[in-house]
C-alpha positions as CSV (number, residue, x, y, z in Angstrom):
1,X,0.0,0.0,0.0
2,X,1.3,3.1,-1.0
3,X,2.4,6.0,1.8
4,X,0.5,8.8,0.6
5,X,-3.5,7.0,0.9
6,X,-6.3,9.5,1.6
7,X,-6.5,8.0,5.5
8,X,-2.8,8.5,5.7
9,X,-2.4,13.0,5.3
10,X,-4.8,13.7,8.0
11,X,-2.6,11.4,10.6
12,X,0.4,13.1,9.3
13,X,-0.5,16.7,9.9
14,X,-2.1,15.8,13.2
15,X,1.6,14.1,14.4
16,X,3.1,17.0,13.0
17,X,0.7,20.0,14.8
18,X,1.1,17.6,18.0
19,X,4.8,17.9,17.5
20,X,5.0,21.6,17.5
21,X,2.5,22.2,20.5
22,X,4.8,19.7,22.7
23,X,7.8,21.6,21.1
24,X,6.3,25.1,21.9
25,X,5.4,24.3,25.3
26,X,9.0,22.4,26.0
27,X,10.5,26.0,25.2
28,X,8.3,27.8,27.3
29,X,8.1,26.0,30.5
30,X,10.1,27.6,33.3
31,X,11.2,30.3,31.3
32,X,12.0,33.0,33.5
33,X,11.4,36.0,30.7
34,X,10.7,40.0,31.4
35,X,6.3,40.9,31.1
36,X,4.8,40.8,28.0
37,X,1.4,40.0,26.1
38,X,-0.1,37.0,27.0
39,X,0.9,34.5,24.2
40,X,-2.2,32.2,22.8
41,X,-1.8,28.3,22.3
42,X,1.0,27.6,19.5
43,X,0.9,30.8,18.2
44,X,2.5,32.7,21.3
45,X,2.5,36.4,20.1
46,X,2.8,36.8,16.5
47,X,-0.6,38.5,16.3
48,X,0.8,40.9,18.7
49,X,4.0,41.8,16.5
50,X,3.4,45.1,14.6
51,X,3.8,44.5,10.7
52,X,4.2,48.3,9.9
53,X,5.1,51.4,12.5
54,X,7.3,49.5,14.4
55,X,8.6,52.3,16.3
56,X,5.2,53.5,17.5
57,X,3.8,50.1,18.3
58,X,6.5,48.8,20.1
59,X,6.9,52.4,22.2
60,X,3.5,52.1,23.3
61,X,3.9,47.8,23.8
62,X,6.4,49.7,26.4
63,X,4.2,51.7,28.1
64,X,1.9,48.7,29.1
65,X,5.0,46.0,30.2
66,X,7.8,48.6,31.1
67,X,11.1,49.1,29.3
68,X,12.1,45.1,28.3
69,X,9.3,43.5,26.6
70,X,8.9,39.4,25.8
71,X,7.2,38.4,22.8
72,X,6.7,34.7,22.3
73,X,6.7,34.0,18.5
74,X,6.4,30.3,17.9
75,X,8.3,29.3,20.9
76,X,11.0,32.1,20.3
77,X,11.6,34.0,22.6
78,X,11.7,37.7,21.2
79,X,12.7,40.6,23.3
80,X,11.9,44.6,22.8
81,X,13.9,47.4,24.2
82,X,12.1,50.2,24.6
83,X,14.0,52.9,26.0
84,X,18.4,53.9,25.3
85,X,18.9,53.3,28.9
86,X,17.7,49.8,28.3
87,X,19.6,49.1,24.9
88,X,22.9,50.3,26.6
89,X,22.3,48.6,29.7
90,X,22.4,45.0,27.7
91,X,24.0,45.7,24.3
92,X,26.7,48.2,25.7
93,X,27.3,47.5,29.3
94,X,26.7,43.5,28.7
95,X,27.9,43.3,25.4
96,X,29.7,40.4,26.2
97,X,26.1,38.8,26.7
98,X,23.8,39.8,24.1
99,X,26.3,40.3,21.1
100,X,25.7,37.2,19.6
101,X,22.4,36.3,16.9
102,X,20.2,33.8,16.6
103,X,20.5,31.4,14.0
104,X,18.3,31.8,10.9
105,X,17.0,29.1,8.4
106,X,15.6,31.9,6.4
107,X,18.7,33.6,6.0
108,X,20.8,30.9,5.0
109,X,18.4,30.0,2.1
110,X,18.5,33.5,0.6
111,X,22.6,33.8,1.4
112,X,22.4,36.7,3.3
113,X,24.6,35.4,5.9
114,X,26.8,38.2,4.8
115,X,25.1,41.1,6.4
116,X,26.9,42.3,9.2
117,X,23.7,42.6,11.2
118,X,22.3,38.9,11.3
119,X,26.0,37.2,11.3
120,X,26.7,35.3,14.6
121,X,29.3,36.6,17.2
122,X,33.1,35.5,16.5
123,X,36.1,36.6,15.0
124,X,35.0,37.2,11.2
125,X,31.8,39.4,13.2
126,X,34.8,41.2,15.1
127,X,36.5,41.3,11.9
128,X,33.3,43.6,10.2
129,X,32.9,45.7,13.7
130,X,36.6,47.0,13.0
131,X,36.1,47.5,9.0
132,X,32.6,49.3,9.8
133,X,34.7,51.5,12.9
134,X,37.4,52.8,10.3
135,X,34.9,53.5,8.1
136,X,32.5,55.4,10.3
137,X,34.8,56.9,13.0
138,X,34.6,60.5,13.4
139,X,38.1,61.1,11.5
140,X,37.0,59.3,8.2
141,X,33.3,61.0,7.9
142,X,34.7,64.6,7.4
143,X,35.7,63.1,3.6
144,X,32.0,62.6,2.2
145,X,31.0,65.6,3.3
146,X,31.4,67.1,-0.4
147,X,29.3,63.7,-1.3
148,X,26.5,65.2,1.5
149,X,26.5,68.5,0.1
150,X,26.4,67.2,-3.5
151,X,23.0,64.9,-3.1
152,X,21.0,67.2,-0.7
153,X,22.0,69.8,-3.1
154,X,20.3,67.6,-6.1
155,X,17.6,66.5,-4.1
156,X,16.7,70.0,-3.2
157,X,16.3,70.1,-6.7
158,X,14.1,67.5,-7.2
159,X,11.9,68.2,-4.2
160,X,11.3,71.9,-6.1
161,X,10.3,70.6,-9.0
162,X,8.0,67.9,-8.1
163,X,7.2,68.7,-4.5
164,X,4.4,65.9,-4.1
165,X,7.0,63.4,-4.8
166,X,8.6,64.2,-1.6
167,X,8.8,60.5,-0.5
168,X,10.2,58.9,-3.3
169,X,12.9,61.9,-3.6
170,X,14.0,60.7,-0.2
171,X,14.2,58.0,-0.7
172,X,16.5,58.7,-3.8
173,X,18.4,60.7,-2.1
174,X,19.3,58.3,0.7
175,X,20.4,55.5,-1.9
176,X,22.1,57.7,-4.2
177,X,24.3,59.3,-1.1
178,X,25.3,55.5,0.3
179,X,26.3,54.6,-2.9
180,X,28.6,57.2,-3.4
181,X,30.1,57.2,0.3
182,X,30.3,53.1,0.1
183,X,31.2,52.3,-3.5
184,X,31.7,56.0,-5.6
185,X,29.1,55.6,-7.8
186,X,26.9,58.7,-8.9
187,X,23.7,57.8,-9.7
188,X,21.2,60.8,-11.2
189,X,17.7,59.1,-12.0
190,X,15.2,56.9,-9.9
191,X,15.5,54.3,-12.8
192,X,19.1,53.8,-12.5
193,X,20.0,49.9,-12.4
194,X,22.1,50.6,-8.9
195,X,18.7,52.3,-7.2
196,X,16.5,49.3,-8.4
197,X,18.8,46.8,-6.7
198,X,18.4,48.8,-3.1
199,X,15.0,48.3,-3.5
200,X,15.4,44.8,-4.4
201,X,18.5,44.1,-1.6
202,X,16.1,45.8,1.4
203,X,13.2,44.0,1.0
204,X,14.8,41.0,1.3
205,X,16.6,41.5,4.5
206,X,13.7,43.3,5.9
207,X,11.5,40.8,5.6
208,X,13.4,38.1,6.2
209,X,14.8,40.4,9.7
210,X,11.4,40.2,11.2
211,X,10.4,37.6,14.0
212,X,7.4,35.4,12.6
213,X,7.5,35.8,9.1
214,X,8.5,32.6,8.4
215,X,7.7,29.6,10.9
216,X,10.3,27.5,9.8
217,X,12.5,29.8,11.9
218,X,10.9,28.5,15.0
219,X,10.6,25.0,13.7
220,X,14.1,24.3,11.5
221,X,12.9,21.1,10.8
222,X,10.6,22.4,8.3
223,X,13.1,23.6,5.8
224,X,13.3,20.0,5.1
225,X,9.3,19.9,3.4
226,X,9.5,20.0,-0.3
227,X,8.3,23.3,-1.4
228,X,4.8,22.0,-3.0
229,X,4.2,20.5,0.3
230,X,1.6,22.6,2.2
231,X,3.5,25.2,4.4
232,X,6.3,24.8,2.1
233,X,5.8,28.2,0.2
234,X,8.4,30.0,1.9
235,X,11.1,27.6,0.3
236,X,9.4,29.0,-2.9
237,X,9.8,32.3,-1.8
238,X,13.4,31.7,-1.1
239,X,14.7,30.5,-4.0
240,X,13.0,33.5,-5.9
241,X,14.5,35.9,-4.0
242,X,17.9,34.2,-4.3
243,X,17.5,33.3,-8.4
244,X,16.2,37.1,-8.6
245,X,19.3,38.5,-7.1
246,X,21.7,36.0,-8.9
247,X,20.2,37.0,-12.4
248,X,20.2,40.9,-11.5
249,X,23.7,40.9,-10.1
250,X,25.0,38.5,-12.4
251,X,25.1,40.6,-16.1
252,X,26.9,44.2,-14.4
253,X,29.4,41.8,-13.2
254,X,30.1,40.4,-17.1
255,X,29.8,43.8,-18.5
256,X,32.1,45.5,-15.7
257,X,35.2,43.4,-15.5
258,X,34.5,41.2,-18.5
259,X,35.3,38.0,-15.5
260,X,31.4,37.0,-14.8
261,X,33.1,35.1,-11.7
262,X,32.4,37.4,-8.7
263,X,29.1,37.7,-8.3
264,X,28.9,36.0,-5.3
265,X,27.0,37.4,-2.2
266,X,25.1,39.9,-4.3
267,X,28.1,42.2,-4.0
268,X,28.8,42.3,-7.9
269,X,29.4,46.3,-7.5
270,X,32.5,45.8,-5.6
271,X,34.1,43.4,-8.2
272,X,33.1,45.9,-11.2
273,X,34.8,48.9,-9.3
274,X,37.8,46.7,-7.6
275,X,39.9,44.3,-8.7
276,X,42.8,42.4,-7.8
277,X,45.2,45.3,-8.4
278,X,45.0,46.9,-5.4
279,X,46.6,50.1,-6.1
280,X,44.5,50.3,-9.3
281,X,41.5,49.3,-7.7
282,X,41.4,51.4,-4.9
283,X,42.2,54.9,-6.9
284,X,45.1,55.4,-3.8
285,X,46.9,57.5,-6.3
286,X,43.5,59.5,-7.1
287,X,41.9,60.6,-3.8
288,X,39.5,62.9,-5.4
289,X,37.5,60.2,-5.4
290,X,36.8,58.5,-2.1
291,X,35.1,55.7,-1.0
292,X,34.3,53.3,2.4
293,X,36.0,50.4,0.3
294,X,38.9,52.2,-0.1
295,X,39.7,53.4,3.6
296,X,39.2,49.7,4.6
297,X,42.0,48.7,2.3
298,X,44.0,51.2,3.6
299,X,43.6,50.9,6.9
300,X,43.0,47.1,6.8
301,X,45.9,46.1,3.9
302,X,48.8,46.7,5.4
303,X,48.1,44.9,8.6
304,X,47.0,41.6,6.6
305,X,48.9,38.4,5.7
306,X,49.1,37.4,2.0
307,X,47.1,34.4,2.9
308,X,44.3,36.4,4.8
309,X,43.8,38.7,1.2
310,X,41.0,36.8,0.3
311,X,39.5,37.2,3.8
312,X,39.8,41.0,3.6
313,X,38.4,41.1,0.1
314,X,35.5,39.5,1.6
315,X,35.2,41.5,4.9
316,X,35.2,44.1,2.5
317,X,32.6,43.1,0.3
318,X,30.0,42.4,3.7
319,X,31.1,45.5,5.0
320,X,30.4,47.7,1.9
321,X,26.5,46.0,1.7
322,X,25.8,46.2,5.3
323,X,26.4,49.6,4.9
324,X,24.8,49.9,1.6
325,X,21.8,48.7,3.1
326,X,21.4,50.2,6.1
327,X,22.5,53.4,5.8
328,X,20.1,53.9,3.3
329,X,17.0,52.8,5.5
330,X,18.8,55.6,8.2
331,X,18.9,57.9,5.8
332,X,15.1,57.9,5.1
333,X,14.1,57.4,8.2
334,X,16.0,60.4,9.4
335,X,15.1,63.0,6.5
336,X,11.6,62.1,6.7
337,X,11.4,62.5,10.5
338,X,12.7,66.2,9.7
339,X,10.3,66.8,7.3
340,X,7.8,65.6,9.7
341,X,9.1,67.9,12.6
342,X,8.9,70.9,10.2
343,X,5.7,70.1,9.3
344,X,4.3,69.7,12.8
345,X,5.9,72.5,14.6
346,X,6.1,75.7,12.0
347,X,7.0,77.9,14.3
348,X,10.6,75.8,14.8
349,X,10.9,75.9,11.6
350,X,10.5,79.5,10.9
351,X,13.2,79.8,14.1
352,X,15.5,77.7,11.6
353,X,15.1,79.8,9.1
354,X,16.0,82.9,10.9
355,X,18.9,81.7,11.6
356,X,20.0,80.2,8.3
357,X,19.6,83.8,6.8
358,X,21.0,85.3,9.7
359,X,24.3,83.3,9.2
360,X,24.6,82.3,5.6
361,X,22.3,85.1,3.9
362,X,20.0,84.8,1.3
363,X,22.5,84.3,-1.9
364,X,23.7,80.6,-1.1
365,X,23.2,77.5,0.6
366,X,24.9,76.6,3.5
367,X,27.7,73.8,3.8
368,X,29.9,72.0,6.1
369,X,32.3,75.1,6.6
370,X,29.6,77.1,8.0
371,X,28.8,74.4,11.0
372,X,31.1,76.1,13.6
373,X,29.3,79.5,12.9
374,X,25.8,77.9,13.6
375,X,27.4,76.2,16.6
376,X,28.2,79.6,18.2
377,X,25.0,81.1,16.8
378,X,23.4,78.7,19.3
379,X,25.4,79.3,22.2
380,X,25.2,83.0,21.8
């Protein structure tokens, strides 16, 4: 008699939902966890987990269960900081204990274990903490600041010209500026091919980043159902997104450095802009040009063993994306919070604007050289 009889699929899904109830409940026994929602059977909290406004759903999740919040999402156990003294309490005081990241099924499927942000504590996660501090230390930002003044400058521009597409000129803005602080590149036009792959990069690693998406990152086990199997969809999802980023990424590589071999870990824009020739690559003898990649070569080459080059090149390459991706996510998030304080409180904003005529004038726009004025300006 063959496996798969219609008396045998309703004794299977029963073992398997009996399974994941005894599993859930294993987890959760004599856990002793901060307050929280009270979970339901199986499902714990994931009805309870914001799917948009995070910020404002979790601040006023606070309110109710105080500064550390539990959420149970399918027997993990997810936990929301919601004030700075909390976050630097565990992630700075005790970083020693909460530096390390779960494991995720999800992102191994995609191959996304390259962001910085989801890789597990140890020496190559030590490794990108350095490359992102010589990169973002206080000393190295002062050098895009003609990159700053060059997109707000442009996106000015566009916001003038088409003021109801405020949104989508931020968000422009922000991608265009990472890309030219991490990798160099200019882009001008919301259709450029560098743009569309943002887009395509962040949605990914947002979705994939948050807790109950995907159940098989409660239950790992699952990742072994074939993906017509019911509750195997997110195995098709997967291999979309991967085989989506593969065939995007794949063609600038072959048309940058003629190689088509590098574009491994969706990072094909640091093998058409850098190549093995270091010197070359990095533009070391043409500074007018700088870039995140670059610093880290300089900063990190000399200090490495010919044998570790191929580990740098890679630190580099995660390094670069992490950036890529999340700086431009900070970027919107931060322009379009300003926008919304102007827009909420005119009569700071008219202050502002006293002060920007009172210490640049009328004729230009101000820049980085005028920050010290404003500086005493506001202390006077």
């Amino acid at each position: 008699m063959p496996f798969h009889t219609p008396t045998t699929w309703p004794w299977v899904a029963c073992a398997i939902i009996l399974s994941l109830a005894i599993a859930i409940c294993g987890r959760r026994k004599n856990a002793r966890l901060p307050p929280g929602p009270t979970p339901f059977p199986i499902l714990g909290n994931v009805l309870d987990f914001p799917r948009k406004h995070l910020g404002r759903e979790f601040a006023a999740m606070s309110k109710t269960f105080g500064d550390v919040v539990h959420l149970d999402m399918l027997g993990q156990n997810v936990i929301v900081l919601g004030s700075l003294k909390a976050a630097r309490d565990l992630l700075d005081k005790r970083s020693a204990n909460y530096s390390d990241r779960p494991s995720s099924v999800m992102v191994e499927l995609v191959e996304y274990d390259w962001l910085t942000a989801l890789a597990p504590y140890g020496p190559r996660w030590r490794q990108h903490r350095r490359a992102l501090h010589s990169v973002m230390a206080p000393d190295a930002l002062s050098q895009y600041e003609a990159v700053q003044v060059d997109v707000a400058r442009n996106f000015l521009r566009m916001v003038f010209s088409d003021p109801q597409g405020l949104a989508s000129h931020i968000e422009f803005a922000s991608a265009s500026a990472i890309l030219k602080v991490i990798y160099g590149i200019e882009i001008r036009e919301a259709n450029d091919r560098h743009y569309e792959m943002v887009d395509r990069m962040r949605a990914v690693a947002e979705t994939i980043s948050i807790p109950g998406n995907f159940p098989v990152e409660a239950f790992p086990v699952l990742r072994y159902l074939p993906s017509w199997f019911p509750g195997g969809g997110f195995k098709m999802w997967a291999a979309d997104a991967k085989r989506g980023r593969i065939a995007h990424l794949r063609v600038p590589v072959q048309e940058g450095d003629g190689r088509g071999g590098k574009s491994q870990l969706c990072l094909w824009i640091f093998w058409t802009w850098v190549h093995t020739d270091e010197d070359a690559a990095l533009q070391i003898k043409n500074p007018s040009r700088p870039s995140a990649i670059k610093r880290i070569f300089q900063l990190e080459g000399p200090r490495t063993q010919a044998e570790q080059s191929s580990e740098l090149y890679r630190t580099c390459k995660d390094v670069a994306a992490t950036c890529f991706l999340g700086g431009a996510d900070t970027g919107n998030a931060t322009v379009g919070a300003f926008f919304f304080a102007m827009a909420a409180y005119p009569e700071a904003q008219k202050k502002a604007q006293r002060e920007l005529d009172a210490v640049v004038g009328t004729a230009r726009l101000p820049d980085f050289s005028d920050r010290h004025r404003f500086l005493t300006s506001m202390r006077s």
